[in-house]
C-alpha positions as CSV (number, residue, x, y, z in Angstrom):
1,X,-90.0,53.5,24.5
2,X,-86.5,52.5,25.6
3,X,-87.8,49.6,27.7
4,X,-89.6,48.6,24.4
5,X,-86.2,48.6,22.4
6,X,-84.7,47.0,25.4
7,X,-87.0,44.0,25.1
8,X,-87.0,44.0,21.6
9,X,-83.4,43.3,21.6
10,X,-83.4,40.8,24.5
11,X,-86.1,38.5,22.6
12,X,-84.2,38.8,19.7
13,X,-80.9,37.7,21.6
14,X,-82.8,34.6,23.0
15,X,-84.5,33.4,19.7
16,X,-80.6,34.2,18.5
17,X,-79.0,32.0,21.2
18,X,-81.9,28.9,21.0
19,X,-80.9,29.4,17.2
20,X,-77.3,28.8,17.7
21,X,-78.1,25.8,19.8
22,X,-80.4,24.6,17.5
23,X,-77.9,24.6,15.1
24,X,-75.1,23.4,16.8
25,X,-77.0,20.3,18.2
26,X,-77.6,19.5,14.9
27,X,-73.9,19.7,13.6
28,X,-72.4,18.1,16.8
29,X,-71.4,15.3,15.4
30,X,-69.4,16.7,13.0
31,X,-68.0,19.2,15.9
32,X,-66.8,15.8,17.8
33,X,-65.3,14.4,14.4
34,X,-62.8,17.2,14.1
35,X,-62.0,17.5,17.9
36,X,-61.6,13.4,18.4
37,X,-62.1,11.5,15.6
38,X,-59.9,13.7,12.4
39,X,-57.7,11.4,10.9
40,X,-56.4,13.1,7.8
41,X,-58.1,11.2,4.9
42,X,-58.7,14.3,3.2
43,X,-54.8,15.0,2.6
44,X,-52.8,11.3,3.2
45,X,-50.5,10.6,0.2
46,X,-53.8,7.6,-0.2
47,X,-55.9,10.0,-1.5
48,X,-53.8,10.6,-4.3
49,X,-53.3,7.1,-5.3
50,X,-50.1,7.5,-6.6
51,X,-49.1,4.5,-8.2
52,X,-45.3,3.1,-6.7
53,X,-42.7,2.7,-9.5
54,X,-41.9,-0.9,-9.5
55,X,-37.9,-1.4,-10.0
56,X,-36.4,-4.4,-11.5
57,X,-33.0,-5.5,-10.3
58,X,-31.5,-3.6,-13.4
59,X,-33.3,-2.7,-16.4
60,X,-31.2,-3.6,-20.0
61,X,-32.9,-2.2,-22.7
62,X,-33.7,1.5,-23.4
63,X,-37.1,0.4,-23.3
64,X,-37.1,-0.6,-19.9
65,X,-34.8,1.9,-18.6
66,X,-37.3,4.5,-20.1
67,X,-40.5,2.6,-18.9
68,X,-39.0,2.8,-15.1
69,X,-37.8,6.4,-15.4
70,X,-41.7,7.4,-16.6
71,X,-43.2,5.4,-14.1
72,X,-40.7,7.0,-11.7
73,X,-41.5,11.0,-12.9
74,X,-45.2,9.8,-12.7
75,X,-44.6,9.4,-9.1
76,X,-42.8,11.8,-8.0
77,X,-45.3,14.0,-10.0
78,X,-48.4,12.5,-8.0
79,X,-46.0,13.2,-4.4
80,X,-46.1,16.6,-5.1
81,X,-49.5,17.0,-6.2
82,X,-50.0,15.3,-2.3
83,X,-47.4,18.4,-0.9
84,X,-49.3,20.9,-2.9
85,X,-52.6,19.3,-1.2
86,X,-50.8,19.0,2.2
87,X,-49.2,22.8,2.2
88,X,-53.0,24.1,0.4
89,X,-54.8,22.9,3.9
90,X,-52.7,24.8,5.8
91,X,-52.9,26.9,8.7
92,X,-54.1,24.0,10.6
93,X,-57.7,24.5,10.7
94,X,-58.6,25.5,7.4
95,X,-60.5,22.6,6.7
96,X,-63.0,23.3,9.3
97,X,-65.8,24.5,7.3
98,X,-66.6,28.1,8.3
99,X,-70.2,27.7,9.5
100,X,-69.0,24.8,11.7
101,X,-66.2,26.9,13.3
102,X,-68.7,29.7,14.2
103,X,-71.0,26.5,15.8
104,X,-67.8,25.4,17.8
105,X,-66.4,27.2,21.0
106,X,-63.4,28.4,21.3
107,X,-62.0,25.3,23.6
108,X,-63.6,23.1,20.7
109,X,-61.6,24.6,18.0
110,X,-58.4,24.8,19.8
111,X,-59.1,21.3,20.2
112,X,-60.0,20.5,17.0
113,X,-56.4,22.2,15.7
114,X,-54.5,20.6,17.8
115,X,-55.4,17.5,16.7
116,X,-55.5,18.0,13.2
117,X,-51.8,19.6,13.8
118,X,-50.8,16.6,14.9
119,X,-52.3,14.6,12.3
120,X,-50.7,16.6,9.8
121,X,-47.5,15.9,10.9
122,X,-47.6,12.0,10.6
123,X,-49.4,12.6,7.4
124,X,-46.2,14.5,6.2
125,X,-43.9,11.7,8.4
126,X,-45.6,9.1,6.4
127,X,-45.3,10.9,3.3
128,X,-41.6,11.7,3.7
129,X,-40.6,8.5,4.5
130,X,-42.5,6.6,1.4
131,X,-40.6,9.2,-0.8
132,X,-37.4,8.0,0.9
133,X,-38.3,4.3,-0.2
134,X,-38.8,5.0,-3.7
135,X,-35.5,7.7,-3.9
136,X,-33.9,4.5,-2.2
137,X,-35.2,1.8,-4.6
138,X,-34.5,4.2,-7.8
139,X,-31.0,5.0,-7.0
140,X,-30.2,1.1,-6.4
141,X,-32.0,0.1,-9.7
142,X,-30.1,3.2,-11.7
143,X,-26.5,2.5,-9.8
144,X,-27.1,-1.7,-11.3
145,X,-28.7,0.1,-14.3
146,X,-25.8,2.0,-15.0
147,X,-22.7,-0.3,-14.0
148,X,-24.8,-3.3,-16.6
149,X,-25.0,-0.8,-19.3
150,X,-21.1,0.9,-18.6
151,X,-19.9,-3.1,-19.1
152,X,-21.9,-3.6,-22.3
153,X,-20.1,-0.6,-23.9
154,X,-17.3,-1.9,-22.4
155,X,-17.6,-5.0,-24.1
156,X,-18.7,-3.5,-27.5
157,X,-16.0,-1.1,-27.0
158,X,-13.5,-4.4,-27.1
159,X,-15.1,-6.2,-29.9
160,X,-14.7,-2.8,-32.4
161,X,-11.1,-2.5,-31.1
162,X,-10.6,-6.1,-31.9
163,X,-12.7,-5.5,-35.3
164,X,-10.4,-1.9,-36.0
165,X,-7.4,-4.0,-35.8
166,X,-8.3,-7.2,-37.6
167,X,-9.0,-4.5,-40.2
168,X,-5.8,-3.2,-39.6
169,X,-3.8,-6.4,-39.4
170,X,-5.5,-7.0,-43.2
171,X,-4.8,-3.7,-44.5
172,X,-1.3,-4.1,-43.5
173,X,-0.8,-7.9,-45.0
174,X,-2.6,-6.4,-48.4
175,X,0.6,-3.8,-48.4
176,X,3.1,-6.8,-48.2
């Protein structure tokens, strides 16, 4: 009887194990694309399609000034919508589906995070350093922004000074 159970249990590990090979012959390309070919489309700032902010020299109307600070909070909006999906696929690894990770051995998916690790940091380098442009490019388009529109109230400032005391200068002449 126990040699029966015995055998039992060996045929069933063998049809097991030609399973398992079965099945991972069949996914091993997909085993090979996340040990040597992953490339991080699934979470690049791309994928998002964040549309730039474009930034005029200097903006002088409201309209403008409020057209580029939308498209600007838009942006910055889709960036961290990219974060969210960048910090969501972490630990490195996660996006291995499960059943492929069971397929893989454990030299494949060490592999596999390594690479994707890495990946993950240009991904967040690359990321970083377009948000850096467009802080850049909107704090140069607000500083001429701001020093066109601080001269037009200066200069409006003058003319109602000059206005108040032509007003004045009549006043004082009607008194005479």
């Amino acid at each position: 009887m126990m040699k029966r159970i015995t055998l039992a249990l060996l045929a069933m590990a063998c049809l097991s194990n030609a399973w398992a090979d079965e099945a991972r012959a069949a996914r091993q390309a997909d085993i090979d694309f996340y040990v040597s070919q992953y490339e991080g489309s699934d979470v690049e700032l791309e994928k998002f399609r964040c549309a730039l902010p474009v930034f005029p020299e200097l903006s002088r109307t409201k309209a403008e000034i409020e057209k580029v600070g939308q498209s600007v909070d838009a942006w910055l909006a889709c960036y961290n919508r990219f974060v969210q999906g960048l910090n969501d696929s972490l630990p490195v690894g996660k996006g291995i589906p499960a059943e492929l990770q069971a397929l893989m051995t454990p030299a494949e998916l060490a592999q596999a995070k390594q690479r994707m690790g890495r990946v993950y940091q240009v991904v967040s380098e690359e990321g970083e350093e377009t948000l850096r442009a467009v802080l850049a490019a909107s704090a140069s388009w607000k500083e001429k922004t701001d020093a066109y529109v601080n001269a037009e109230a200066a200069k409006l400032s003058t003319v109602k000074n000059h206005q108040d005391t032509a007003e004045r200068m009549r006043i004082l002449k009607g008194k005479q």
